[in-house]
GULUM-236644 format. One record per residue (C-alpha): z, y, x. Coordinates in nm, 3 decimals. Last residue first. Example, Ala and Ser with C-alpha at 12.3 -4.5 7.8 and 13.67 -1.06 7.14 Angstrom:
REM GULUM-236644
w, v, u
0.714, -0.106, 1.367
0.780, -0.450, 1.230
REM end
This chain:
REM GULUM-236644
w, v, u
5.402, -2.750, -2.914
5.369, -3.051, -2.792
5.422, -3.343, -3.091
5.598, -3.659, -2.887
5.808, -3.830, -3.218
6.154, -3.769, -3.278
6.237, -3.429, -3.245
5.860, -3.350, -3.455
6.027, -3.519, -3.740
5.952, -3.233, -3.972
6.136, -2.980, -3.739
6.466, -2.858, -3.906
6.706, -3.050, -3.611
7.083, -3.091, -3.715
7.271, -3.043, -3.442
7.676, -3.160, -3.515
8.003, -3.043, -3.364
8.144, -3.012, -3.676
8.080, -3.180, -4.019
8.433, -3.236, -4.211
8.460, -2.923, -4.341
8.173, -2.921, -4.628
8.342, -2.792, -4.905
8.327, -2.417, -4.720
7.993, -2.433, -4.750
7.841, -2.273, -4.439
7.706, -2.577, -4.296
7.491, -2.688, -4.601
7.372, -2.331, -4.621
7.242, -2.320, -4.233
7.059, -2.603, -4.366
6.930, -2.453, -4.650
6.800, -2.133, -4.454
6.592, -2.325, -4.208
6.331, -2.520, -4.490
6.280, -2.139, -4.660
6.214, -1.995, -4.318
5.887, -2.258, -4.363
5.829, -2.542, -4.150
5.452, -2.636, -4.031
5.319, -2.939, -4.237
5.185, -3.303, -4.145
5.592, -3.462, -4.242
5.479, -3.614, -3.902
5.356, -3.323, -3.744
5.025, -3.386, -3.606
4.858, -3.195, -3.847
5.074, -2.915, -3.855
4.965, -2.850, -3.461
4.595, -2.875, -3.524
4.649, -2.618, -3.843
4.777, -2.319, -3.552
4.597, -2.452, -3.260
4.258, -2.397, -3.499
4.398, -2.033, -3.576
4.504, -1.945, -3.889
4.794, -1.715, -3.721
4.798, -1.760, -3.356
5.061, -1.971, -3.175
5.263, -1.790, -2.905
5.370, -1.503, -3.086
5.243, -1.655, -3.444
5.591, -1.828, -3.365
5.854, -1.573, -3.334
5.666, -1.405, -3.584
5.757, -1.689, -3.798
5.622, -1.995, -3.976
5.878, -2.223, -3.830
5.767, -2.511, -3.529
6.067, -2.742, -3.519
6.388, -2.577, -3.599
6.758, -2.671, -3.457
7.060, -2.606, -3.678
7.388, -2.572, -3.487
7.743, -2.630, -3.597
8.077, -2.538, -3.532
8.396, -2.568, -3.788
8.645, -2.375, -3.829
8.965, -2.511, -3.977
9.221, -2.404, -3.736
9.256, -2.796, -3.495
8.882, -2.810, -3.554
8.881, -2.487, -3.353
8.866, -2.654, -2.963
8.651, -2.926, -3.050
8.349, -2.737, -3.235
8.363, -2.478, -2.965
8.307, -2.753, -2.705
8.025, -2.919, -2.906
7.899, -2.553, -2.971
7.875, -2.461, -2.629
7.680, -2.785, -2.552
7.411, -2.687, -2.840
7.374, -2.371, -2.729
7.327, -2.439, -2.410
7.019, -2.645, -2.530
6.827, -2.326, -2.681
6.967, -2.138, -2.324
6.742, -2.379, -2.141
6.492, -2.404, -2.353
6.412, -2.061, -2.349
6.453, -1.967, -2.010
6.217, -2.290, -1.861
5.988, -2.301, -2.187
5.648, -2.287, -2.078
5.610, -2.615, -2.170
5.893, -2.789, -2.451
6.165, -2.983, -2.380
6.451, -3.122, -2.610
6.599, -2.759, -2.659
6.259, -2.637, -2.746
6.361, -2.840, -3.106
6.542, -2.501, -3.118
6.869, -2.341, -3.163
7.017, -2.144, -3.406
7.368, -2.137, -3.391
7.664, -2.165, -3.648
8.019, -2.053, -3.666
8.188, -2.138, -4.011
8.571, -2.029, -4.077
8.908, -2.107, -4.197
9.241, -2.115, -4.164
9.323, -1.769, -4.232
9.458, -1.672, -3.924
9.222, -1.833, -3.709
8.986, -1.726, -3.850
9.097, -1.348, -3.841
9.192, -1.438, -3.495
8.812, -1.546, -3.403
8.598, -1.246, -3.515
8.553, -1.068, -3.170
8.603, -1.371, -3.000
8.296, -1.551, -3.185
8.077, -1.184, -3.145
8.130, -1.215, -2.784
8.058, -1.555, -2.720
7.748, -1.534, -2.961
7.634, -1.209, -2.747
7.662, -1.418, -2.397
7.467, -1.775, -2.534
7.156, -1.679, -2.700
7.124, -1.343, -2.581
7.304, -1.295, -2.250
7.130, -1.650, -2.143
6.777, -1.495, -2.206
6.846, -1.202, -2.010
7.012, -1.420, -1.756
6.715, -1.749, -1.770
6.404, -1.454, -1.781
6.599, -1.246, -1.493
6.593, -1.609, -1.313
6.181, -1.535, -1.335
5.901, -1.825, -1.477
5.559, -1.789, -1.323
5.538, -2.072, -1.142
5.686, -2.292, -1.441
5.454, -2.132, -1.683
5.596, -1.898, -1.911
5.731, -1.791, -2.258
5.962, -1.551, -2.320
6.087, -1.692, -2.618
6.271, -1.445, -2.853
6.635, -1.498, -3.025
6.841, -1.385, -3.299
7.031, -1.656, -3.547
7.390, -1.678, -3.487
7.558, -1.741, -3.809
7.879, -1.605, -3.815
8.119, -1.704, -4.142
8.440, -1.604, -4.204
8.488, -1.268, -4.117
8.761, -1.015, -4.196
8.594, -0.696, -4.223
8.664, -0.335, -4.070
8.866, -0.373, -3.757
8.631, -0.699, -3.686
8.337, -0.506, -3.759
8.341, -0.267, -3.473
8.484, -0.476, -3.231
8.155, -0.694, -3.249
7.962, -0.420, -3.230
8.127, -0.277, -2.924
8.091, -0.637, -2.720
7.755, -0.648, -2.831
7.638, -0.285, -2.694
7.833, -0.385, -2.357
7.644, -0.688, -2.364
7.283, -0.571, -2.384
7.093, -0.832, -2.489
7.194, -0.792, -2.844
7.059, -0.497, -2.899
7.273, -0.373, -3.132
7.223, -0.241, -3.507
7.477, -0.310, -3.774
7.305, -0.357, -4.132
7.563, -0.393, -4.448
7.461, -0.580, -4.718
7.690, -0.583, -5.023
7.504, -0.355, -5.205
7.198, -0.473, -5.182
6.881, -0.353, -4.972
6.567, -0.527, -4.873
6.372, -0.452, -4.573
6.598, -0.553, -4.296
6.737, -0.290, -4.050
6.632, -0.328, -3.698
6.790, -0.400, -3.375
7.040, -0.661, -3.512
7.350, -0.727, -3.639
7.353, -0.819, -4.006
7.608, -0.790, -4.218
7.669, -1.004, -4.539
7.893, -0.972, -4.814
7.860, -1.372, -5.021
7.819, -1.416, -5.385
7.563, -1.611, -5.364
7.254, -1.430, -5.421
7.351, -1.245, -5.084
7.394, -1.561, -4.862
7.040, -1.662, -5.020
6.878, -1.282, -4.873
7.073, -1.314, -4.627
6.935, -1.644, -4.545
6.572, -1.510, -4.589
6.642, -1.237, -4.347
6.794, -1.464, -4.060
6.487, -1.690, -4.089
6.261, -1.407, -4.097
6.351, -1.063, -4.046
6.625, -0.822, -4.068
6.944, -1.107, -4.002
6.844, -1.106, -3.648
7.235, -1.170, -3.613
7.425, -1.276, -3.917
7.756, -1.192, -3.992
7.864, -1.394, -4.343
8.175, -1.212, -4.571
8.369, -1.433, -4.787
8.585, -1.383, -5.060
8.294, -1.301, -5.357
8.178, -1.674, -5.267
REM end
């Protein structure tokens, strides 16, 4: 996989570190764009840091690699929650939340698009959420979790035609800051909630990463346009999380 080079946003912790981290044992060069560096090194990681709701700061970064790297594989990973109540929810929470999910993945796809195109070949993928099915206190979040998934059907449709395929992978409830954020470590909530998962476990970063690594095989260009939810059949049965 020496030949191919992975951009990964929020690749410096959790689910986007631990794929790195596989990308990297792989052959793969990998950059991650994010606010922070990751706390592992190699020498074919490279860390670019961008807020990624600011869209200026994405459109630069994007740029930036693109005249230095021919990229083949973006894996969209970065997001936060915002969680509130209906009457408490703000349409700054839907455009701030919008700009990350949905804005900074357009910008990074155009941004690394010709070289694609050019070669023939290339992965896009999003990380979205089971949220994207409905979830409370989840108006901004599961909102833009589900855009994703409609922007990738339309991406997925437009590139078949130059070999890039578009997929998204959709956790359940992940051991992740992300999710001690709203669900407290050890808590009672915390070992309440993995019971009534059907598999009766919370997911691990580990569970995320190999189904973002089915997608980016290159082998495997005949899935597109597909979600593939991570979430120990909670996206089929009524869990609340």
């Amino acid at each position: 996989m020496s030949d191919y080079t992975a951009v990964i946003t929020g690749g410096s912790q959790g689910i986007g570190a631990d794929l790195a981290q596989r990308l990297l044992a792989q052959g793969y060069r990998v950059i991650s764009v994010a606010r922070g560096a990751p706390d592992f090194t190699h020498d074919r990681l490279e860390t670019v840091r961008c807020d990624l709701l600011d869209a200026d700061a994405v459109a630069a970064a994007g740029a930036d690699i693109a005249s230095r790297h021919e990229v083949t594989h973006l894996i969209h990973n970065a997001g936060v929650i915002w969680p509130n109540l209906l009457e408490d929810a703000k349409p700054s929470d839907i455009t701030g939340l919008a700009q990350l999910h949905l804005g900074s993945a357009l910008s990074l796809v155009q941004a690394f698009l010709p070289a694609m195109k050019a070669r023939g070949f290339g992965r896009v993928m999003f990380n979205s959420s089971r949220a994207a099915l409905g979830t409370p206190t989840r108006t901004a979040y599961g909102a833009t979790k589900a855009g994703m998934i409609g922007m990738a059907r339309t991406w997925a449709l437009e590139l078949a035609p130059h070999g890039i395929t578009v997929n998204v992978v959709a956790p359940g409830p992940i051991q992740t800051d992300n999710f001690w954020g709203i669900v407290p470590k050890g808590s009672d909530r915390e070992s309440d909630l993995a019971a009534r998962i059907p598999v009766g476990r919370l997911g691990t970063s580990e569970d995320v990463s190999r189904a973002f690594l089915f997608f980016c095989d290159p082998a495997n260009g005949f899935v597109t346009g597909q979600t593939l939810f991570v979430c120990g059949g909670a996206s089929i049965g009524s869990v609340s999380i």
